[in-house]
Structures are given as C-alpha cells and as structure tokens.
NUDRENTI-851021 format. One record per residue (C-alpha): residue in three letters; x negated, y, z. Coordinates in nm, 2 decimals, padded with zeros to 4 digits, m for minus. Layout:
BEGIN
ATOM; ala; X; Y; Z
...
//
This chain:
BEGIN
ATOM; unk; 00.23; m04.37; 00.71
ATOM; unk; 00.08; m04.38; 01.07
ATOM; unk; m00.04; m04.72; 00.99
ATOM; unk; m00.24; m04.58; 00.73
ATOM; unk; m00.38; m04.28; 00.89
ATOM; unk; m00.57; m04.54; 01.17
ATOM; unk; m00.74; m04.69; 00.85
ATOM; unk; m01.09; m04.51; 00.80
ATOM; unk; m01.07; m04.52; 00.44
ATOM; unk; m00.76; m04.31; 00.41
ATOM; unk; m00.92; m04.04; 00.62
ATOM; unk; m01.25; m04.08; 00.40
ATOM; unk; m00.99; m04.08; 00.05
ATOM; unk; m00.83; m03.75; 00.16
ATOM; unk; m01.17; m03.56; 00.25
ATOM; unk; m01.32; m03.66; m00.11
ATOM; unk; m00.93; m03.53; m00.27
ATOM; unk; m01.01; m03.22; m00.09
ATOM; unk; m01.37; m03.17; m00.15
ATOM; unk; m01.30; m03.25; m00.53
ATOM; unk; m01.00; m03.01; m00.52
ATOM; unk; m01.19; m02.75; m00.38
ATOM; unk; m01.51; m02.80; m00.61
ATOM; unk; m01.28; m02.75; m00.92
ATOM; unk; m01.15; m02.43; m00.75
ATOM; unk; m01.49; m02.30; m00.70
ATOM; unk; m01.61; m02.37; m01.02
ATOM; unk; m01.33; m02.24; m01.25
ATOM; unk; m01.21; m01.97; m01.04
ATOM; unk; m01.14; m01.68; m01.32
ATOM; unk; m00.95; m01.92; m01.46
ATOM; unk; m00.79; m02.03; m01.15
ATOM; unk; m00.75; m01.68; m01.00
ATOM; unk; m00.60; m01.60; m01.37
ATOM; unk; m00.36; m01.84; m01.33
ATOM; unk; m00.19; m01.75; m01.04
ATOM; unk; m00.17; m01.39; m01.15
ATOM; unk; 00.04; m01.53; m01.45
ATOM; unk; 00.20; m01.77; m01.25
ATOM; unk; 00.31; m01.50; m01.00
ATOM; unk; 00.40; m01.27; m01.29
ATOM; unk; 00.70; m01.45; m01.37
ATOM; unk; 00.83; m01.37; m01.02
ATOM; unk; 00.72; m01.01; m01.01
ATOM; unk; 01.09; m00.91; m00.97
ATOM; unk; 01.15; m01.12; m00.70
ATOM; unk; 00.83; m01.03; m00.50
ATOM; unk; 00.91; m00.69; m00.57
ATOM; unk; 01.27; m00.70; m00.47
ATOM; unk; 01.13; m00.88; m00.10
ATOM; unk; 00.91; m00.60; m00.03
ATOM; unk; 01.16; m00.33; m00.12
ATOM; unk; 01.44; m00.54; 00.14
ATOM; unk; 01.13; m00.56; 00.42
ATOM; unk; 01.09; m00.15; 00.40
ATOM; unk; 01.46; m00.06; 00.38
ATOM; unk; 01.49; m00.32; 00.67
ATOM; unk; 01.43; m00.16; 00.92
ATOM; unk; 01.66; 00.16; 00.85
ATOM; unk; 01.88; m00.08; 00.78
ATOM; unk; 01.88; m00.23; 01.13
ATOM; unk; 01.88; 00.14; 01.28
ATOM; unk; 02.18; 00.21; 01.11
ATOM; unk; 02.33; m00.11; 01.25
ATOM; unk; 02.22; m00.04; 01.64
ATOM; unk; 02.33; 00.30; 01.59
ATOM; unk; 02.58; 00.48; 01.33
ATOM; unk; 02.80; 00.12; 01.30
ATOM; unk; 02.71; m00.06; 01.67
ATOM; unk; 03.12; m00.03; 01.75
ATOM; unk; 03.23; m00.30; 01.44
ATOM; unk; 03.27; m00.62; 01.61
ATOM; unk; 03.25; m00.81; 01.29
ATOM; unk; 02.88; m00.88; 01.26
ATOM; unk; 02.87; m00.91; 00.87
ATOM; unk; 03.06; m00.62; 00.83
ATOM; unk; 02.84; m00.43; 01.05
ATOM; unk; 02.49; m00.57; 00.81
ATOM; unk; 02.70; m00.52; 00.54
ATOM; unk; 02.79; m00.13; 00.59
ATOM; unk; 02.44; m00.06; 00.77
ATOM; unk; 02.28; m00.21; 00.44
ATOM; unk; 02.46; m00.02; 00.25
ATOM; unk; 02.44; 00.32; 00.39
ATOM; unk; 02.03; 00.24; 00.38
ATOM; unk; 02.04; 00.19; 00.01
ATOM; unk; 02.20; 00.54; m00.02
ATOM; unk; 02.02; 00.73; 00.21
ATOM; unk; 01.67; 00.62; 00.03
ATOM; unk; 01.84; 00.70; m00.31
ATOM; unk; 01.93; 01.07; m00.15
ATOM; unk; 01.61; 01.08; m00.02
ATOM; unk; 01.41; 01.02; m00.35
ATOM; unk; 01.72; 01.22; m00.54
ATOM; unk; 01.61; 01.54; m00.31
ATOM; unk; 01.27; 01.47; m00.32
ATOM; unk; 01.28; 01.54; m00.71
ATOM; unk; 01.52; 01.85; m00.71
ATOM; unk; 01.24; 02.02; m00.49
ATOM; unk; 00.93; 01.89; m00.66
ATOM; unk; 01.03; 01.88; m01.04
ATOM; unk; 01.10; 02.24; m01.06
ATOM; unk; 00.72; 02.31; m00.92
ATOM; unk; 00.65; 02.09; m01.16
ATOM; unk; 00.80; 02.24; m01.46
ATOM; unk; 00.70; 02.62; m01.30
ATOM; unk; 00.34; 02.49; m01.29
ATOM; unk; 00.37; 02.35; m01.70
ATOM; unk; 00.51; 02.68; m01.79
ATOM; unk; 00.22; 02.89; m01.58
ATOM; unk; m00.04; 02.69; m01.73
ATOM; unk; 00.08; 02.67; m02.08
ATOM; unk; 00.16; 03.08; m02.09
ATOM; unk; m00.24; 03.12; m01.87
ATOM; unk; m00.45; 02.87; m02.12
ATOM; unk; m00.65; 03.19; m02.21
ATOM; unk; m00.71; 03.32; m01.88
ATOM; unk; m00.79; 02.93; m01.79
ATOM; unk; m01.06; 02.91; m02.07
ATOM; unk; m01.19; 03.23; m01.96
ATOM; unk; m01.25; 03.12; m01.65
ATOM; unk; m01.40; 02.75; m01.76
ATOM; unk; m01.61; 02.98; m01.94
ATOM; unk; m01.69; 03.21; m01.65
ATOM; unk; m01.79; 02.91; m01.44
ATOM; unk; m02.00; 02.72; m01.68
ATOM; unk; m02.18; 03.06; m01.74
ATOM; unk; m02.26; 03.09; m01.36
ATOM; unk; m02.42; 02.77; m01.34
ATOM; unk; m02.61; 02.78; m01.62
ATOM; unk; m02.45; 02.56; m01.88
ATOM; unk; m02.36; 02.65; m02.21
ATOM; unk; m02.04; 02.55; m02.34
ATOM; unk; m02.18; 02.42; m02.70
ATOM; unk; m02.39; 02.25; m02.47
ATOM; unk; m02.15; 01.99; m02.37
ATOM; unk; m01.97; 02.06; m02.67
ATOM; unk; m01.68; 02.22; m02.52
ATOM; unk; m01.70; 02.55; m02.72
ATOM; unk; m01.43; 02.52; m02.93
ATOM; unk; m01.19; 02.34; m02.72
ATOM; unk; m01.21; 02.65; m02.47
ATOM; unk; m01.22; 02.92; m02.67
ATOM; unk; m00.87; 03.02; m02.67
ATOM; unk; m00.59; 02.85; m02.63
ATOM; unk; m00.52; 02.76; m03.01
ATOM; unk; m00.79; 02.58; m02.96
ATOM; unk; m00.64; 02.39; m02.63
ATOM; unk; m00.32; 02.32; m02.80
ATOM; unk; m00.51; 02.21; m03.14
ATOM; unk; m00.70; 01.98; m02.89
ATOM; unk; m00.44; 01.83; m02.79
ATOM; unk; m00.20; 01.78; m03.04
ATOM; unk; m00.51; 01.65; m03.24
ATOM; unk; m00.59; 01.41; m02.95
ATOM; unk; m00.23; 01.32; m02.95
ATOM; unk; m00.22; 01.21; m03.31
ATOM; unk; m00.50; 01.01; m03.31
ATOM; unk; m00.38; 00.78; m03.03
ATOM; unk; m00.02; 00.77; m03.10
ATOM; unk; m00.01; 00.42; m03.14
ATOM; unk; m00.21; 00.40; m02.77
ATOM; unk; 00.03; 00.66; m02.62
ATOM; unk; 00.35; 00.46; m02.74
ATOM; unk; 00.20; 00.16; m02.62
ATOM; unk; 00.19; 00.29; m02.27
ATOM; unk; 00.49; 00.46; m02.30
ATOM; unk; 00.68; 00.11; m02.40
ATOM; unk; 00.49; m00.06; m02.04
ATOM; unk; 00.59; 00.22; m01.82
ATOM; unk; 00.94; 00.16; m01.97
ATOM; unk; 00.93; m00.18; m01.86
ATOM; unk; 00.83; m00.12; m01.58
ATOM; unk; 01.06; 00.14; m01.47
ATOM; unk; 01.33; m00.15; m01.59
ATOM; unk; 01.14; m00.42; m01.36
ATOM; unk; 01.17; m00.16; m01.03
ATOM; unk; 01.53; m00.16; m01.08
ATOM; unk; 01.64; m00.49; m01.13
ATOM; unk; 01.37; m00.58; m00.84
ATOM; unk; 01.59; m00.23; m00.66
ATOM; unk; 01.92; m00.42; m00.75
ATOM; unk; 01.81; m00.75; m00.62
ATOM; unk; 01.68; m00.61; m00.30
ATOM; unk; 02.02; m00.51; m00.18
ATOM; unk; 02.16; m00.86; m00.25
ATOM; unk; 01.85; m00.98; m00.01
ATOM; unk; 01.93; m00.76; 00.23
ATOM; unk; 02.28; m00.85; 00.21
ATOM; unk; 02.19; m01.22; 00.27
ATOM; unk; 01.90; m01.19; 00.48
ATOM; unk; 02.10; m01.36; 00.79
ATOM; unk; 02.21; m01.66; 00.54
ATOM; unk; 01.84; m01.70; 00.44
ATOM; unk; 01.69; m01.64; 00.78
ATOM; unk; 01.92; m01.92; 00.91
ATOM; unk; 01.78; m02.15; 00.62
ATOM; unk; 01.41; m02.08; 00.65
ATOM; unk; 01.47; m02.14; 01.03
ATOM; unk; 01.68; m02.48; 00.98
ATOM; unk; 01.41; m02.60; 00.70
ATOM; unk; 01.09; m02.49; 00.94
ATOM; unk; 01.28; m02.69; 01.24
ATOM; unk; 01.34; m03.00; 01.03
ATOM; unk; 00.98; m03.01; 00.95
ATOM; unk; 00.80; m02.98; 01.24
ATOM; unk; 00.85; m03.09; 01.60
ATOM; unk; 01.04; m02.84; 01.85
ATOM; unk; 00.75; m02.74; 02.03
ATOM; unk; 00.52; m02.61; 01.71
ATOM; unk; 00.86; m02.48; 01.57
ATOM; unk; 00.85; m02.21; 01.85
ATOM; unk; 00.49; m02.14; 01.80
ATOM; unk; 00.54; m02.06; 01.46
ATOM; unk; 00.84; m01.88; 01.53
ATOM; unk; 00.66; m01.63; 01.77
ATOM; unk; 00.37; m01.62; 01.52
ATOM; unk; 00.62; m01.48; 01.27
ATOM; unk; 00.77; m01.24; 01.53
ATOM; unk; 00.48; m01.08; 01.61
ATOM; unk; 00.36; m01.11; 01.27
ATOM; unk; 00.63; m00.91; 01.15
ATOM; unk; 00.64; m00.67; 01.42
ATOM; unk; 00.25; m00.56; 01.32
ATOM; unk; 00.35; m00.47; 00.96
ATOM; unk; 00.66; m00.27; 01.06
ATOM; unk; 00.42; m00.09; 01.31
ATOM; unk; 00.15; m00.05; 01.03
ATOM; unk; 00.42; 00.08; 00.78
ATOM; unk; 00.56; 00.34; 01.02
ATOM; unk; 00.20; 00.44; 01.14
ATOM; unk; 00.12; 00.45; 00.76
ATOM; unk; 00.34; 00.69; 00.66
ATOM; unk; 00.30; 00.87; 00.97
ATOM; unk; m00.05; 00.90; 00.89
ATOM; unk; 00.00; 01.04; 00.52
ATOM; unk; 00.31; 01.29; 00.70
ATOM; unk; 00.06; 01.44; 00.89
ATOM; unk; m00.25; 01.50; 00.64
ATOM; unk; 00.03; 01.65; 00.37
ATOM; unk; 00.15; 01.90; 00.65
ATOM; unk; m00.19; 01.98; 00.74
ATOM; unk; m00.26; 02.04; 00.39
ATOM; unk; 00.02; 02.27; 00.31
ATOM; unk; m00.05; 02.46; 00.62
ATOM; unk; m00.38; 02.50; 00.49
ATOM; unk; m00.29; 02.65; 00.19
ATOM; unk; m00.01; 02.83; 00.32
ATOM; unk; m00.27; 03.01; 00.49
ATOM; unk; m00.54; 03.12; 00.23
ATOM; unk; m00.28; 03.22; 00.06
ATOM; unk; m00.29; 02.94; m00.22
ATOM; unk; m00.03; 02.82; m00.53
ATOM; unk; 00.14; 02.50; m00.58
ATOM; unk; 00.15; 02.45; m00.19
ATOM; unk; 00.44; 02.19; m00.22
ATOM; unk; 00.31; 02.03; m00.50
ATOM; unk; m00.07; 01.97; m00.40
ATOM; unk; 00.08; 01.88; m00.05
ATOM; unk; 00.29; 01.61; m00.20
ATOM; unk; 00.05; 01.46; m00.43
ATOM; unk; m00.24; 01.50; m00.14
ATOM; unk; 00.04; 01.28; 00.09
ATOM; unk; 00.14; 00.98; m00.15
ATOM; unk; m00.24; 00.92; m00.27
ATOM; unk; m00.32; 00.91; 00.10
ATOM; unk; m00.11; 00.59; 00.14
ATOM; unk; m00.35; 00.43; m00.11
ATOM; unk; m00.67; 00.30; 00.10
ATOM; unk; m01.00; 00.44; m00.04
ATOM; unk; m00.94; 00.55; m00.36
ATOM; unk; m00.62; 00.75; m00.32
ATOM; unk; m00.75; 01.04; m00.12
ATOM; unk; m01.01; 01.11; m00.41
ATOM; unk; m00.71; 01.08; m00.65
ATOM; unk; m00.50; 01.32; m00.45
ATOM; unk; m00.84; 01.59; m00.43
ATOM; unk; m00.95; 01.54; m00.81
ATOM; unk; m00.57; 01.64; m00.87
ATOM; unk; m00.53; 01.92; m00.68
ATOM; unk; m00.87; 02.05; m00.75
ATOM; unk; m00.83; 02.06; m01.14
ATOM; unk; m00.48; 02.23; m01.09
ATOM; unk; m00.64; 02.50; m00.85
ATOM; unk; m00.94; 02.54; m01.04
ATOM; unk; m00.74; 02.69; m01.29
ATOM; unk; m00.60; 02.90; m01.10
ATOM; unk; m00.93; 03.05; m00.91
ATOM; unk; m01.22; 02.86; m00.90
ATOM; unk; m01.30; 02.93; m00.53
ATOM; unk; m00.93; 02.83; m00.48
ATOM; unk; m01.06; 02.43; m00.60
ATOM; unk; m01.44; 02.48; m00.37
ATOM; unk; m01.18; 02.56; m00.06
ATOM; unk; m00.98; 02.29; m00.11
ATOM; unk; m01.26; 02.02; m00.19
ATOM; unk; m01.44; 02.12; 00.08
ATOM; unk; m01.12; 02.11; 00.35
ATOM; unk; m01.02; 01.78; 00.17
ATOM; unk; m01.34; 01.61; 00.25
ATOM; unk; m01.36; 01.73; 00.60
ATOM; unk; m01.01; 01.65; 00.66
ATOM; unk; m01.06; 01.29; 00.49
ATOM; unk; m01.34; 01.26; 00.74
ATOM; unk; m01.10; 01.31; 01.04
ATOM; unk; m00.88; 01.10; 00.91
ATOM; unk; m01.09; 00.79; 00.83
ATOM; unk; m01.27; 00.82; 01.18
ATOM; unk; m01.06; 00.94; 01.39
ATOM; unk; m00.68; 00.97; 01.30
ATOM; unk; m00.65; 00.63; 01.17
ATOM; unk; m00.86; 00.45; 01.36
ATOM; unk; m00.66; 00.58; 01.68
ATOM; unk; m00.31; 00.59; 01.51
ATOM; unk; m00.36; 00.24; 01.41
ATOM; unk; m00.61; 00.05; 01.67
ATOM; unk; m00.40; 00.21; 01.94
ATOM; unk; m00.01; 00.10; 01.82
ATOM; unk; m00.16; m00.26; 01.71
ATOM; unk; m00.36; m00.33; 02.02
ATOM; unk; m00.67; m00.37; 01.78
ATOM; unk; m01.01; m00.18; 01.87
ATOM; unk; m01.06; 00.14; 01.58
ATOM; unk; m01.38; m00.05; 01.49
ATOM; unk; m01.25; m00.38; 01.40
ATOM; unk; m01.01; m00.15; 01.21
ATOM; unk; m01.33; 00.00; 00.98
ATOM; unk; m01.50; m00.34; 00.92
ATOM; unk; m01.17; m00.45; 00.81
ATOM; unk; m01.14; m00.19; 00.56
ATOM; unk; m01.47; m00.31; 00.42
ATOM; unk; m01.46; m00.66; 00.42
ATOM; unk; m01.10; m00.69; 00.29
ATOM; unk; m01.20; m00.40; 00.01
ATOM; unk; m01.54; m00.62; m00.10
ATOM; unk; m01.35; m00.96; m00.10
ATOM; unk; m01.02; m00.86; m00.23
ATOM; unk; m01.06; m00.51; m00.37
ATOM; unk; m00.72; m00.28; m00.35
ATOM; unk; m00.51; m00.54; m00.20
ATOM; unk; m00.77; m00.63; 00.08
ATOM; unk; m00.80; m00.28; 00.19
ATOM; unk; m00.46; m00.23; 00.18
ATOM; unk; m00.39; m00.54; 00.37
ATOM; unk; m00.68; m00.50; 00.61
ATOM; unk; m00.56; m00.32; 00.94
ATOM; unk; m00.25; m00.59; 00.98
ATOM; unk; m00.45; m00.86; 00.86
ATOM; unk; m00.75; m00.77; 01.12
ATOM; unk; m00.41; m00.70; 01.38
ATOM; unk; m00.28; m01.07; 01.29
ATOM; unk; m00.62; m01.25; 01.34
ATOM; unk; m00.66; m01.07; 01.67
ATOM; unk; m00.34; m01.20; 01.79
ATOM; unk; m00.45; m01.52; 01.66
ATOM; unk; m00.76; m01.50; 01.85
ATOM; unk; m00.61; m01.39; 02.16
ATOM; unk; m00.31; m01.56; 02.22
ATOM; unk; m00.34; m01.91; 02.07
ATOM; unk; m00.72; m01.97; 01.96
ATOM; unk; m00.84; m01.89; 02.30
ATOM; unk; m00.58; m02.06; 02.51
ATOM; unk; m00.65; m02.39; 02.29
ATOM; unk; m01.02; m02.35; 02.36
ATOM; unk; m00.93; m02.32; 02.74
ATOM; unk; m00.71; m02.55; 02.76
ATOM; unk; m00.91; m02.79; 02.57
ATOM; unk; m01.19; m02.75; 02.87
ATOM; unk; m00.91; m02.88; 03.13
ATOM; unk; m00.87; m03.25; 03.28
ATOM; unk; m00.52; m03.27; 03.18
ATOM; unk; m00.56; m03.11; 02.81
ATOM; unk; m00.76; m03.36; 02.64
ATOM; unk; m01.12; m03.35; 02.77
ATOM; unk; m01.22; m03.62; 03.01
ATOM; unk; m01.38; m03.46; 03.36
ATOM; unk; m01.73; m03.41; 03.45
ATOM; unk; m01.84; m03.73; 03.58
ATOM; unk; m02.05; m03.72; 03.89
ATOM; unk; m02.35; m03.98; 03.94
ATOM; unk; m02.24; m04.18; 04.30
//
C-alpha cells in the first residue's frame, strides 16, 4: 500500500473518486439527505437511548463520587450510582406531574365552566379595536359557549380520522422513549466495557501519538456539552423563576403553569421562547386581556435579556468562547441546519474554538519552525 501511494496516479485516482463522490452528493442531495434520515430512522432507539445515558451521566457519576464513594468494588459502585440516577429522574418527572397536572386539570375545569365570560371578552376586545366578529367570521363560534362546544365537537368529527392518526404516532412514540429509556440504563450499565472498546479499537488504528490527540479532543469535547447542558438548563431555571416572580407579583393565575411551560420552551433555541409566550398569552388572555399585553410585553423584554446578555455571558464565559461568536453561531447553524444547527451551535462554535486554539494554531507554528517541516530561510553568502 505505501508502494502505491508514491505512484502519482493513485493520488490522481482517489482525487477523481472523491470529486465524483462528492458531485453525486451535490447533485442529488434531497435524495441523499432523505436517505440518511431513513437510514438513521431505523436506529432512532438506539440514538435515543445514547443521549438519554450522556444526560443521566453525569448524576450518575455524582452519585458515584459522593452517596456510594466508600464501596471498593468499582462495578458495584457504577452499578448502584446508575441505578439510584435512573430513580431519582423517574421521581423527579413523577413529582413534576403531581404538581403540574392538577393546574392543569384546575385550568380545563375554569375554562370550560368561564367559556361565556371568555367569549364575552373575545367579544369585548375585538369591539375595542374595531373589528367585527362576523367580520372574521367568528360570530357564531363566540357567541356563547354552546356555540364553543358545538365548534369543537364539530371540528372534532370532521377530523377524526386526522386526530386518531396522530393519536396512534404519539403512541408510538411514547413506546419508542421507553424502550430507548430501557436501553439507556443497560448503556449506562456498560459504559466502562464500551469505553474500554472504543478506546482499544481507536488505539489499534492509529499510531500512539494521534491516539492521544484524539483522546484529549474527545475529553474536552465532552466536557463542552456537559458544560453547555448544565448552563442550558441553568439558563431556562432562571427565566421560569423570573417569570413566576413576575406574575406572582401582578397578582396573575396559572403562575406555576405559565412558569413551567415558559421554562421547557426556553431550552428550544429560537422558536421555543415564542411557543412558550403564544401559550401563556392565549391562556391569560382569557382570563384578562391586560393580563396577556403584560405578559407579552415582559416576555419580550425578558427574551431580550436573555438572548443578549444572559446567554451570551452564561455560555461564552463557562466555554471560554467570546458572547459574539456565540450569536453568529446561532445564525449560521440555524440558516445551514435549521433546529438542530441552532441547537448545536454554542458547543459546536466552543469545539471549533478549541480546535482553533489548541491544535490548528500550534500546527501552523510549528509548521513555521526549522525542525517541524519547513526548510530555513536561506541567506545569500
């Protein structure tokens, strides 16, 4: 094989099998890209089950350094701190519905027994703007609240089919989350077995030297997305509290509701926070109109905080990356890769930086030395 890579044909050969490779990429990439999402569809559970073992992870390894650090056996101490992280999450999200699906049902029965005060006051707001209701032909569905329930069962019966469609998908994927919930734990169970493998497969491939560069790539690789997931949910801890205390204050309803809903859709880049405020202002707009304006108002301002300041500082300062490589980031990875890229932005702009920093640079430099490479300066005599 090294005989062959000194002929110059075999070095023009694979340039043309990659420039073909790529032109065929280029050209049929919906069908390519289409591809890989079905490919990678088969494996959903799998992919699923690795991201749920990396999150759980690192309570897992707390657990281990702290509650179980006096077992000597090592597996028995991954096994038990495993374990114990699996039940704590599953108390965690047990709790976490106990206190939010009685506001939930509270809120169902409020609105359901106030859909005539709630059309009343659809009315009253159209009115003060100047719109008619038969205007956007809304006259009969707010009338009364016969008319809301005849709305919707109607609505219901004609897209039974539609809603039993969706109903069957969600159940599927509630089915997928736990057999990808199930097969986390086994991951997590094995992770030292399978680190030991990936580590023994990466050092019988490449030479001992580039083994422990990719090694510390890794490292700090993964060490940038535990920082980003803590900082993330640090992030959408503190705009839900700030939130409820707002509308603890003006006195508001559904405080631990809106709070809650305003906190998970913040952990979606871009398009959660206007989720999270679309939400809570039709629920508080039924309530009192001015209730909704407040809140729209306080969620944009505090949106604006939180995209220019807050996150740029919580994130650029705990990953060593400057808050504007942070923002153009966010809007590269969202105009080249949609949801995922802006989701994956701030580590991915973290991990090129510590690509750029500690082994593009030092190449360059050292490249620029006598003894790495480059010939020296000569000097006419």
């Amino acid at each position: 094989m090294k005989h062959l890579k000194e002929k110059p044909w075999f070095n023009y050969t694979i340039a043309a099998c990659i420039a073909v490779i790529l032109y065929v990429v280029l050209t049929h990439l919906p069908g390519v890209r289409e591809g890989i999402r079905t490919f990678l569809g088969y494996f959903r559970p799998v992919i699923l089950g690795c991201v749920i073992a990396y999150l759980i992870n690192p309570l897992s390894k707390l657990y281990e350094r702290s509650v179980f650090r006096r077992i000597k056996k090592e597996k028995t101490r991954e096994s038990l701190s495993t374990v114990l992280a699996f039940i704590t999450v599953v108390l965690f999200l047990a709790l976490l519905m106990l206190i939010l699906i009685p506001q939930l049902i509270e809120s169902i029965s409020m609105f359901v027994a106030n859909l005539d005060t709630y059309a009343a006051t659809v009315n009253d707001v159209l009115d003060r703007i100047g719109v008619s209701a038969s205007t956007l032909h809304l006259d009969h569905v707010i009338s009364s609240s016969e008319a809301i329930l005849e709305t919707v069962t109607d609505f219901v019966k004609n897209n039974l089919n539609t809603i039993l469609s969706m109903s069957v998908s969600a159940g599927k994927e509630v089915l997928l989350f736990l057999i990808a919930f199930l097969l986390s734990i086994y991951l997590l169970c094995s992770k030292r077995r399978l680190k030991e493998g990936g580590k023994r497969l990466l050092r019988a491939s490449v030479s001992e030297s580039r083994y422990e560069k990719i090694k510390d790539f890794f490292a700090k690789s993964h060490k940038i997305f535990n920082r980003y997931i803590a900082f993330n949910l640090l992030d959408s801890l503190i705009i839900g509290c700030v939130n409820a205390l707002f509308m603890t204050i003006l006195g508001m309803p559904y405080v631990g509701l809106v709070s809650f809903v305003v906190a998970v859709t913040n952990l979606i880049p871009t398009f959660g926070p206007v989720i999270g405020a679309g939400i809570g202002g039709f629920v508080l707009v039924l309530v009192k109109p001015w209730y909704a304006l407040a809140f729209l108002i306080f969620t944009v301002v505090l949106q604006c905080v939180d995209a220019y300041f807050i996150k740029p500082k919580l994130f650029g300062d705990s990953l060593g990356v400057p808050g504007l490589w942070i923002l153009v980031g966010i809007v590269i990875g969202g105009r080249m890769f949609g949801i995922v890229g802006i989701l994956l932005a701030i580590p991915g702009v973290a991990i090129l930086d510590m690509l750029y920093k500690e082994y593009f640079m030092p190449w360059l430099e050292a490249r620029r030395k006598p003894d790495g490479g480059s010939p020296p300066e000569q000097t006419g005599e």
